[in-house]
N, C-alpha and C positions, 0 to 999 in steps of 0.2 A: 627904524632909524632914529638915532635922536637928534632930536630938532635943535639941540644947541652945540650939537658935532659941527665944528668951523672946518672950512677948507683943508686948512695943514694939516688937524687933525686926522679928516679923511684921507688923504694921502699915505699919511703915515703908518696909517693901518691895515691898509689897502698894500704898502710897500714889503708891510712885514708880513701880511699872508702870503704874499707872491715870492719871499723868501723862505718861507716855510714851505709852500710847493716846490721850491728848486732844491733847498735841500732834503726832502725827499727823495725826490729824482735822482738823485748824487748817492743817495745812501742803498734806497733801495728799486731797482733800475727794473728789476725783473716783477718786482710787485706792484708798481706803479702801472697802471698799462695793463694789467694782464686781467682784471675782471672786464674790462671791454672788447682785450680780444678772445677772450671765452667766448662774453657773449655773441662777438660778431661769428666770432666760428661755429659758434650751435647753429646760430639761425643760418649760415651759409647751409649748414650740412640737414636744417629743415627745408630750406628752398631748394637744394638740389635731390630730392629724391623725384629724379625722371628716370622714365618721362613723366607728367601730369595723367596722361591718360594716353592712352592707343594711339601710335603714330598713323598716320596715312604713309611716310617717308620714311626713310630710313638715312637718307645720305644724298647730295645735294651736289650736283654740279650748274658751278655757274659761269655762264660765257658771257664776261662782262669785255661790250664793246669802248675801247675808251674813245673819246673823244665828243660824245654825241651824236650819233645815226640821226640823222634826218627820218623824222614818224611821216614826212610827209611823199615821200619816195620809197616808204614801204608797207607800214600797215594803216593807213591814216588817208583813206582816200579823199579829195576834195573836190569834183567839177567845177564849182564856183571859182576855186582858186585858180583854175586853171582860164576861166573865160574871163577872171577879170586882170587877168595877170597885165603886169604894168602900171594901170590905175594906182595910186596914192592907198596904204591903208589906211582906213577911217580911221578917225580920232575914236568915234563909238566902240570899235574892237580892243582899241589900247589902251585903253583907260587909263592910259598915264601909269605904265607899266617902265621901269626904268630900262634904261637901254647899255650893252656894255659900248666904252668907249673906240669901239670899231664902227658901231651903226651909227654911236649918237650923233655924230657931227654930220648926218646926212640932213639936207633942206625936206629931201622927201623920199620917203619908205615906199619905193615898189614894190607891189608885192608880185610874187611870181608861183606862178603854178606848177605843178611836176610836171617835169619834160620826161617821164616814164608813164607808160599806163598800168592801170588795174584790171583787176577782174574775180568776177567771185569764184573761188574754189571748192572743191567737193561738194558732198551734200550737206553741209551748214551754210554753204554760202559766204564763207568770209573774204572779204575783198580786200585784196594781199598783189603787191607791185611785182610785175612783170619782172624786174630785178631781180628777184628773190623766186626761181622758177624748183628748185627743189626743197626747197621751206613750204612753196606756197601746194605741193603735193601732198604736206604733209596735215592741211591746212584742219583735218576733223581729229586733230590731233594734238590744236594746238591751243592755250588758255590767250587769248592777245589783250593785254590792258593797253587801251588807248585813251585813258585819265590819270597816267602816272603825272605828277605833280611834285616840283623841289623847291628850295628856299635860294639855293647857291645858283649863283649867276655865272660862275666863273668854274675853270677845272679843277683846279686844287681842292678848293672846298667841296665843290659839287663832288667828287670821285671820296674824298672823305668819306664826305656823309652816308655816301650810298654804302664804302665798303664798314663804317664803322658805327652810323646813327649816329657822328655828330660832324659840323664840319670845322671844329676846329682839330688839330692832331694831338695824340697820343692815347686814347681809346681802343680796345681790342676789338680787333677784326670779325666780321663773320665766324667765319669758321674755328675761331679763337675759341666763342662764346660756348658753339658747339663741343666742341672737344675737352671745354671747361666742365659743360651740362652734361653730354651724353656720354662721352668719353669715347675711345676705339671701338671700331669691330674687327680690328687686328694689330696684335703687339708686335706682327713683323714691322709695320710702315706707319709714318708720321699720321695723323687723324687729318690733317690740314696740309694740302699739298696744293703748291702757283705754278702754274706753267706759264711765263710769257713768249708770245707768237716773236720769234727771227725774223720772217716774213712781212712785218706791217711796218708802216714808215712811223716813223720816230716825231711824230709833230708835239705830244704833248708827253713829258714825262713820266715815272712811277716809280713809286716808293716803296720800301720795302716795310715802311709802316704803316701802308695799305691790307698787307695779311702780318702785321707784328700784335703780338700779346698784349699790348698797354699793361695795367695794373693789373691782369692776370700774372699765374706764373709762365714764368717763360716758354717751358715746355709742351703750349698750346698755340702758338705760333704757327705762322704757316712757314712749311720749307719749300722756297723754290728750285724746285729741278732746272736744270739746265741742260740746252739741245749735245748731246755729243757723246762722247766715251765715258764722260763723266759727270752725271747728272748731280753729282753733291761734292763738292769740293774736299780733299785731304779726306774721302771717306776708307780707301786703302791703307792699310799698313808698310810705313816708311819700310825702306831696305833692312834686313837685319830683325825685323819686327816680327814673332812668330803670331801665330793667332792665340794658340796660348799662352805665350806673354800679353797678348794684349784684353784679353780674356780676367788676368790675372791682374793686370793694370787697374782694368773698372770695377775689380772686388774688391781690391785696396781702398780706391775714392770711397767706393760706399761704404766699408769700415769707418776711415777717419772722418767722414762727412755726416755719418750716421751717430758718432760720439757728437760732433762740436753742435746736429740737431738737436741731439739729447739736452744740448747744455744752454743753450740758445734758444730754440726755438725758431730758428731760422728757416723758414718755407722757401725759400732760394735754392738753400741747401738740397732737399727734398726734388726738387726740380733741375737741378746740375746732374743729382745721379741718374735720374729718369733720361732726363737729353744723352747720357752715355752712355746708359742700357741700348737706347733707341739707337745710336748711331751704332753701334756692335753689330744690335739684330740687319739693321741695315744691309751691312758688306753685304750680306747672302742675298737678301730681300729686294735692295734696288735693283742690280742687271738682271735678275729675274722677272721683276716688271716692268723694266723698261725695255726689254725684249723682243719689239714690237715687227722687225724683221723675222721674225717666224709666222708671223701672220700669213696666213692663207689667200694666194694672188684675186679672191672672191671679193676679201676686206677691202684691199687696196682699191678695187674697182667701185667699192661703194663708197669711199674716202676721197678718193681722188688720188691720183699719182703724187700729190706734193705728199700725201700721209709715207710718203717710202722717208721723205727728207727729214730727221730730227730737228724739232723744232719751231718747225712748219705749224701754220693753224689745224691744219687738217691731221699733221702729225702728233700734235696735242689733244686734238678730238677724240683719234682713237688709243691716244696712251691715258685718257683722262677714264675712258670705259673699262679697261685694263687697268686700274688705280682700283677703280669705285667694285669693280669686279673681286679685288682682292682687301675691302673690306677699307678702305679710306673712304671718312665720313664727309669733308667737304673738300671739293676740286676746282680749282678757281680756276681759269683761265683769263686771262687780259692779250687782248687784241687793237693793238693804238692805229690811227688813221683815218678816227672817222670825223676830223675837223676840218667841214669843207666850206673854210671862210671865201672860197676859191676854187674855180675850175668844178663845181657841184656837179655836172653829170658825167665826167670822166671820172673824177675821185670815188665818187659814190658808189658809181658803176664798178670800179677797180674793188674795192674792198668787198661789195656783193658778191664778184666773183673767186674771191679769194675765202669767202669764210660760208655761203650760202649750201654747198655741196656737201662740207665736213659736220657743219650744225645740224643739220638734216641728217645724214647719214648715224650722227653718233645717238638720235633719237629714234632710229629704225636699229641700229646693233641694240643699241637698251632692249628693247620691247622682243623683239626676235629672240632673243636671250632670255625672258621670262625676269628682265631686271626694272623696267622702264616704272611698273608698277609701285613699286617702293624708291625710286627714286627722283629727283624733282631736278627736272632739267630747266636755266631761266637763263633767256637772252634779254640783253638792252644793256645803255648808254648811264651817263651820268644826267644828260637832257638832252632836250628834242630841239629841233632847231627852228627861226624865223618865220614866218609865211611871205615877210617880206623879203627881197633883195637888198642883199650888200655885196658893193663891185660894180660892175658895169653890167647893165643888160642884151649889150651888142657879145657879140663874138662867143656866144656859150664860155664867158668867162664868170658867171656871177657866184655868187655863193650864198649860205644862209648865217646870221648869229646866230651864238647860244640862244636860248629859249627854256627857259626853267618853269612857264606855268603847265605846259600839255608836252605829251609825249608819251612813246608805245615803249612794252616789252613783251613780250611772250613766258609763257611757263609752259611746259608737258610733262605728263606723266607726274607720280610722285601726290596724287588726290585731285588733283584743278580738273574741271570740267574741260573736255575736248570741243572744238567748235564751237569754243565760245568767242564773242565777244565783249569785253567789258566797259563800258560810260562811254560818254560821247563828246566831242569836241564840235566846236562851231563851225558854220560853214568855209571858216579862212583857218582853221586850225591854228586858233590862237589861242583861245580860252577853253576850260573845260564848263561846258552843260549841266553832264549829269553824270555821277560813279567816280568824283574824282580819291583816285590814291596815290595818298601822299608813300612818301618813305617812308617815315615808320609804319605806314599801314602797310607795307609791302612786307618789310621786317615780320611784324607782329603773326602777319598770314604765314610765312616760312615757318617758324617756331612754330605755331600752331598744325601746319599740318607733319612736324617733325614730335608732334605730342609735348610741346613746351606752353605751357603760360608765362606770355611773354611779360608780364607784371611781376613772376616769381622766379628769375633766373637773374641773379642778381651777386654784385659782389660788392661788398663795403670796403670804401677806399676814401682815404681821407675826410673822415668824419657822415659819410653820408653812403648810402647805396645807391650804387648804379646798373644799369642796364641797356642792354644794345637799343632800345628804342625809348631809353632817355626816360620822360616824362610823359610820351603821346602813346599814339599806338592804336588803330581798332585793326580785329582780323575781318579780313573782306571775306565775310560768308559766303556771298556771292561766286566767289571764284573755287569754292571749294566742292568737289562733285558730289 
């Protein structure tokens, strides 16, 4: 620079290059831009050759409980908590851990023990609640992390992060990323299908950009089904509509969509005809597997009577095996009511019984099926709750807060070691000891045993690359068989 350039000077010339880039921009719009997005598309279509290596999985269901399941009323045994229930928690256990504004205005934090007992299961021995009596049969079968570990204190964010790696919104989903990386293993049905439970009470909201695309293309999205005659909205042809007019409709789109690509380069484009392709194949596709009334009265018996009702938890259990069965890569499930700021051993109790039968059950059709094996079955929450009491401790009214440092979920099938256990929490299950995984570490392990390096599955968007596990990320070898 030179040293006797004055102020205005700088300005001035500083003005006129930033005029020279914009008229650029104005003259030539398609040249501007387009050696970056070469480059960023080479390297996309270098990082997407998956998988990285040999999956253990194939396809993923997950039965995400909303709310936050209590780890301490199911897999997270504590005696201690239990004999000193009442007692004040120690300042030593809380370290001055923040508290949401439900607990914090309490003079003093009881802690309370599970009013359910445990007991060890099968031949590994894992010690799994009373509550959970056909999970807990399934117990040498089952991968349990009881060091999961989050950042989000609250549900919005917390349910974020878990469904997206981050917890602020607009980041692609799970199974987004999937279907971005591995793509289908069947052009009848969406790669990424939501089923939310009719059946669970409504305490904490969900978004429908909890399985949305973000800065993917759209056409990796999750599609939520719906309980009933019509699990996709306006998927029928209006009155008067033949199928092939309607046939002859989406070859139109792709003609004129496929010119203005040409002309554009517009990746939207490319993704509009795909989403029309899909909804076409659909018509045939969906009532064929949603079909779930042909099942044989054997299913139902291992489901549960509620699997007859559309909709139902148990009804989404065995339409979500019937998905994965016909080649849909990730199957989310959400099941809300597990916030028991209140009434903890009735609420608890209630939801146990309503989703304990069908989670189990859809982990015995996998396997009996010769499917269980390549597939990755994951239960849990967004966080685990309190060791202390909030509410009153008279009247079985108390409840627990959220809890973001310690908390369980489960894996089966799909590579994770059976009758295991994974890291340990302290005697008041409040902090984690040893093995703790975070989210991204959870993330990271998925993708890993779905044969993804979770470091190279990545999409460049707005000047940078991004990826479902951000910036972090280790895979827990540990959990993998």
């Amino acid at each position: 620079m030179n040293p006797l350039l004055d102020r205005r000077d700088f300005l001035g010339s500083s003005a006129r290059a930033l005029g020279r880039v914009a008229l650029a921009s104005l003259a030539l719009p398609q040249l501007l831009g387009a050696g970056a997005r070469s480059s960023a598309a080479q390297a996309s279509d270098a990082l997407l050759r998956l998988p990285h290596w040999k999956p253990r999985a194939k396809r993923v269901i997950y039965l995400f409980q909303s709310g936050g399941p209590s780890h301490l009323e199911t897999f997270d045994w504590k005696p201690l908590l239990r004999e000193r229930h009442g007692q004040p928690l120690p300042d030593s256990v809380r370290r001055g851990q923040r508290l949401t504004g439900m607990s914090g205005n309490q003079a003093v934090l009881p802690l309370a023990g599970s009013f359910t007992d445990f007991r060890p299961r099968g031949a590994s021995g894992l010690w799994i609640s009373d509550l959970l009596p056909h999970t807990a049969a399934l117990a040498d079968q089952l991968c349990v992390v009881r060091s999961m570990h989050t950042e989000a204190i609250n549900h919005d964010p917390a349910i974020t992060f878990f469904c997206t790696g981050h917890q602020q919104p607009g980041r692609p989903a799970m199974g987004a990323w999937l279907s971005y990386g591995l793509g289908s293993l069947n052009e009848e049905l969406p790669a990424f299908i939501v089923l939310v439970s009719k059946d669970a009470p409504r305490d904490q909201p969900l978004y429908s950009r909890l399985w949305g695309s973000g800065f993917l293309p759209s056409d990796h999205g999750g599609v939520q089904f719906r309980a009933g005659a019509e699990p996709v909205l306006y998927l029928d042809d209006p009155a008067g509509v033949s199928k092939e007019a309607r046939r002859a409709m989406v070859d139109t789109l792709r003609a004129l969509d496929g010119e203005q690509q040409a002309a554009t380069g517009d990746p939207d484009l490319a993704a509009r005809v795909a989403q029309a392709e899909m909804a076409f194949r659909m018509q045939t596709s969906i009532p064929e597997a949603t079909a779930t009334a042909g099942e044989p009265d054997e299913v139902f018996a291992l489901y549960g009577e509620a699997a007859r009702t559309p909709g139902t938890y148990a009804a989404n259990c065995l339409l979500a095996r019937r998905l994965v069965e016909r080649g849909v890569r990730f199957v989310q499930l959400f099941h809300q009511g597990w916030d028991q700021h209140g009434s903890l051993p009735g609420g608890i109790t209630n939801q146990c019984k309503a989703t304990d039968q069908a989670s189990a059950a859809l982990v015995t059709d996998l396997a009996r099926r010769g499917l269980l094996e390549d597939t990755l079955v994951v239960w849990g929450g967004e966080f685990g709750r309190t060791a202390y009491c909030q509410g009153r401790m008279s009247g079985g009214d108390y409840g627990r807060d959220h809890h973001p440092r310690c908390f369980s979920t489960w894996m089966a099938g799909g590579g994770v070691k059976g009758g295991y256990a994974h890291g340990r929490t302290d005697e008041f299950g409040y902090n984690i000891e040893s093995g703790g995984v975070h989210v991204h570490d959870l993330h990271a392990t998925l993708l890993h045993l779905l044969g993804i390096d979770h470091e190279r599955l990545t999409r460049f968007f707005q000047g940078r690359y991004f990826r479902l596990t951000d910036v972090a990320g280790e895979v827990v070898h540990d959990l993998i068989a």
